[in-house]
N, C-alpha and C positions, 0 to 999 in steps of 0.2 A: 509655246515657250518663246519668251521673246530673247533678245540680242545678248543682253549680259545673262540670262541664266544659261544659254546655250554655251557662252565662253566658261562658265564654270565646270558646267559639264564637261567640254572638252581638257581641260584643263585637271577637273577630276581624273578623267579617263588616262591623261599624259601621265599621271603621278602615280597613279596604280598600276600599270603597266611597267613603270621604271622602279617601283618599288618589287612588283612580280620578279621584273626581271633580274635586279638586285638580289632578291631571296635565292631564286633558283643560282645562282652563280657560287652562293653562302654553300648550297647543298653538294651541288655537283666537283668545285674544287677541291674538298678534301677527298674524293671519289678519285682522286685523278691515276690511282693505282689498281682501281677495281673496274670489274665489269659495268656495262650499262644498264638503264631500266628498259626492257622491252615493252616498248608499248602496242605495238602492228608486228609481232614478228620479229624477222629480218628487215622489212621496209621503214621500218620507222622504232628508233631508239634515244635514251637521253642516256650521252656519256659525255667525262667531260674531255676536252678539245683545247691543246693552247694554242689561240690563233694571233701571230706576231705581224698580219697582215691587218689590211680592211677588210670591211663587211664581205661576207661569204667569203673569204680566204684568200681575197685579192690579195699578190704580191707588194708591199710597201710598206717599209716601218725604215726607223732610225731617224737620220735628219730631215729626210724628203717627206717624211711623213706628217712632222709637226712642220716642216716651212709647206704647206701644201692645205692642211688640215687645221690651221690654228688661223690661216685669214678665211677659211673658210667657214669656220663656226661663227665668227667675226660677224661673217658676210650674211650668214644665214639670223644671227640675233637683231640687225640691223633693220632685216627685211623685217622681221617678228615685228618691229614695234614701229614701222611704218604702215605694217599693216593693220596693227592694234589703232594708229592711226586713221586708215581711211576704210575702218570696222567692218576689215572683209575676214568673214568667218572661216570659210572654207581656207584661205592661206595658212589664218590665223590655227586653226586645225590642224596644218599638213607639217607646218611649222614646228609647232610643237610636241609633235609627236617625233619628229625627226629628231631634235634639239633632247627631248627627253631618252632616247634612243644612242645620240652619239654621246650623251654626259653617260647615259652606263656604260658604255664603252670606253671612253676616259678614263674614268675613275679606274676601272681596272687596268689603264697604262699605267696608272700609279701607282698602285698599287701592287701588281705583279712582272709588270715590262710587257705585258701581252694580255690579250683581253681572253676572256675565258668564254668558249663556244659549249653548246650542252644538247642542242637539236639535231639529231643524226640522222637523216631521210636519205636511205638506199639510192645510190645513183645521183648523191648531190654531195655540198660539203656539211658542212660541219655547222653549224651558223646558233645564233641567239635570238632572243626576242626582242635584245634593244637592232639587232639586225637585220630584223622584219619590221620593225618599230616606221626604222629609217627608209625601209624597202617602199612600206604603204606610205609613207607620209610622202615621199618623192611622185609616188604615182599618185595620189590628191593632189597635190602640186602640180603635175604636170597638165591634169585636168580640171583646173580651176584656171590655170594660164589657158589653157586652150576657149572653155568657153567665156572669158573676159575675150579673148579675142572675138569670138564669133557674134560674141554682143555688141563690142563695139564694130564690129562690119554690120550690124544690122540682120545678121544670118537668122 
């Protein structure tokens, strides 16, 4: 597969994911007075969760959260299309799935004041798919910077 069908692909995958994600938020909020779906039990359930924080239930919202989060989406669209410049895939990938992850989370600040969480795993919080979305795409990122480094040392 060469270089643009792979961006497509990733790109497909970015859109399905954010539209999944999107679906299940449609299902689970009007659920917000009923029990969960058990999927594993006790260890693993889908109910829904208002989360007035960041990903996984970090504490921060109100004004710190958009002066904090609004140069950082910025910052993170900027890198997207420098990297779409010098057609590095893996960023390009990590990028978008982050990007596709924090726009479903958005959308529901606007929508509701609080993003709506629906992943309920025993001994964790509460969290979503555009919140693993952003999880994996951080961690691609971290390791596409790492081995850009190690290529350029020659490692």
């Amino acid at each position: 597969m060469n270089g643009g069908a792979k961006l497509v692909v990733v790109n497909l995958v970015a859109l399905g994911l954010f539209v999944i994600d999107r679906s299940l938020k449609m299902i689970f909020f009007p659920l917000s007075n009923e029990g969960g779906i058990v999927v594993l039990g006790s260890w693993w359930q889908l109910k829904f969760a208002s989360n007035f924080g960041i990903a996984f239930g970090w504490p921060l919202s109100g004004l710190w959260f958009w002066i904090i989060y609004l140069p950082l989406i910025w910052g993170l669209i900027w890198w997207l299309v420098k990297s779409y410049q010098s057609k590095s895939g893996l960023e390009i990938g990590a990028l978008t799935i982050i990007l596709a992850g924090a726009g479903s989370n958005i959308l529901d600040r606007f929508k509701y004041g609080f993003v709506v969480d629906y992943i309920d795993i025993k001994y964790f919080t509460v969290f979503n798919l555009a919140d693993a979305m952003i999880f994996i795409g951080v961690a691609i990122l971290l390791i596409s910077i790492y081995l850009r480094k190690e290529e350029d040392h020659g490692v």
